[in-house]
Steps between C-alpha positions, in 0.01 A plus 500: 500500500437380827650152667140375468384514153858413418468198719116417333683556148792222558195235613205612221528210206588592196197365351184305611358096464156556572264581264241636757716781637412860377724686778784336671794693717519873468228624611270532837323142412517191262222446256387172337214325454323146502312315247143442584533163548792534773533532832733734696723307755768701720718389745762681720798406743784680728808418574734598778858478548584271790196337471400354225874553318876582594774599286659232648291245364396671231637633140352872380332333200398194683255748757335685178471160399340340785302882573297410185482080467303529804221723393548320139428181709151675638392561209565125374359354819185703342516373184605881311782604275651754633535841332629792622708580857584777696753528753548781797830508662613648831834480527807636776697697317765432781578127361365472185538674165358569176718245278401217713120567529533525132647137557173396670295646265699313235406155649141613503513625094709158393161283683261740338619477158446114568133548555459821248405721791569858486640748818214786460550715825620497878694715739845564677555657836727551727517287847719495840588114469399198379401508075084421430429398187121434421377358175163512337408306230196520246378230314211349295271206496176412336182567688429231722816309431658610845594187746423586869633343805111451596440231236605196656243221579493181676636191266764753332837386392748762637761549282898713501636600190921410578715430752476649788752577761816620331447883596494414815801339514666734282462775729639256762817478293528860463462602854774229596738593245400851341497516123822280494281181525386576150896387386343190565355333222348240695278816708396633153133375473497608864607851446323575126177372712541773767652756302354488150163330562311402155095624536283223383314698234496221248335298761223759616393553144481153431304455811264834360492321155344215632163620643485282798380605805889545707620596816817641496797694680861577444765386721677801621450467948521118487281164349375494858325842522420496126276188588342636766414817331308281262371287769388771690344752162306159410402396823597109433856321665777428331706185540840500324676181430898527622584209277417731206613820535745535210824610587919383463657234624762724688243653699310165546841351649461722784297482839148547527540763709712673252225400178221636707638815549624510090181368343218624728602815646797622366341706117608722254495188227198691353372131342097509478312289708148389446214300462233364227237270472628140496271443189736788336823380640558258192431772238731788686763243499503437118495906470824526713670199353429632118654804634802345598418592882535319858189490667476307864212313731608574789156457730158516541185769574287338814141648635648703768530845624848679439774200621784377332613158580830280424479153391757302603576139517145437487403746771387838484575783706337864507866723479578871575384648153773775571709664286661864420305735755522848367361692809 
């Protein structure tokens, strides 16, 4: 037996959640299928040692964790429950092995048994340096349920499901003080928030549930860009109001300098942000409070043509809608 089908044996589940599958690892393909009624939704995400992880910063579950929140988090942002993922690996035999990939692909198997999703396929080769892992996730939604960043209007509430900020500053800690800072229990918000991020999936199917006409986005390059790629899908301006962007008091006793750079452009908390009709805003705030969730105002949709604005002290100011750039 060669070291590959020995390696796809040690990863294939020993049984399957999904109803819909007919074919999952083992062979040349994965076969399930949809209800009529449902819609196919599939996401997919790399990433790169060095870039968007270090060891340093990083525990081996915590990156199979993080790998697969963020494509869970697509699919939430469009209002889907995710069902199936793949993974490809390419990986330098040089300074990694086999026992602690296994340890990434644990973190991803402990988060998909949250969400009853079920590894189906993927692929492992070799590389020269840094380890790529990509993700793919499959998902479902009902016809004409899905919430597009193209459906915001003038006279919108925008809204941000939780705090945001704390991955941000997470990563901060980690970078000063490598994974020692997590020792800390005072950093521990800070550190879960970068390392173990929590998709909003509850949220986007609430949000599908409902029926109303919804913008919406996940949070993973920063609130900033999130609002302007809403702003500019829709066509309209966004202004945000500083006062209410929900977030701790920690990070809130710091400089603005330092808040900015946390709350707009910093990322990775993978809350949803979004907006609805202010004649809905009432009723999708009795749907998140019966559900025991936080849902925030944090601004407002004006006539406009792709701006984001900050209102502050009673002034408002278009800012730098930057965030993550990937390119």
């Amino acid at each position: 037996m060669n070291e590959e089908i020995k390696w796809i044996r040690s990863i294939t589940p020993s049984g399957y959640r999904q109803p819909e599958l007919k074919v999952g690892i083992g062979d040349d393909a994965a076969i399930f299928y949809q209800k009529e009624d449902k819609d196919t939704v599939i996401a997919v995400d790399t990433m790169v040692e060095g870039v968007h992880f270090k060891r340093e910063t990083m525990p081996l579950h915590a990156i199979g964790h993080k790998a697969l929140a963020a494509n869970i988090s697509d699919l939430a942002a469009m209002g889907a429950i995710p069902q199936y993922y793949l993974v490809s690996v390419a990986f330098p035999k040089k300074t990694w092995n086999k026992e602690e990939l296994h340890e990434i692909y644990r973190g991803m198997a402990n988060l998909a048994k949250e969400f009853s999703m079920d590894l189906i396929g993927g692929d492992t080769v070799s590389i020269e340096k840094q380890l790529v892992l990509t993700v793919t996730v499959i998902g479902k939604i009902k016809q004409n349920r899905h919430l597009l960043r193209s459906n915001a209007r003038p006279g919108d509430v925008v809204f941000v499901t939780g705090l945001v900020g704390l991955a941000s500053l997470g990563l901060e800690m980690l970078l000063e003080d490598g994974l020692a800072a997590a020792n800390d229990a005072a950093n521990a918000q800070y550190i879960k928030a970068h390392q173990e991020p929590q998709p909003q999936l509850r949220a986007g199917l609430l949000f599908a549930e409902s029926g109303f006409r919804m913008a919406l986005n996940d949070i993973s390059d920063g609130l900033a860009s999130e609002a302007k790629e809403i702003a500019e899908a829709s066509q309209v301006d966004i202004e945000l109001d500083w006062a209410r962007i929900p977030t701790t008091d920690y990070i809130q006793s710091h400089s603005t300098q330092k808040q900015e750079s946390w709350l707009l452009y910093g990322g990775e908390d993978y809350q949803l942000l979004g907006t609805v009709s202010e004649e809905d805003w009432k009723s999708l705030q009795l749907m998140f409070r019966k559900a025991t969730l936080p849902l925030y105002e944090i601004g407002t949709v004006r006539a406009g043509n792709g701006r984001v604005a900050m209102e502050r002290d009673g002034s408002s100011t278009v800012i730098t809608a930057t965030g993550y750039d990937h390119l």
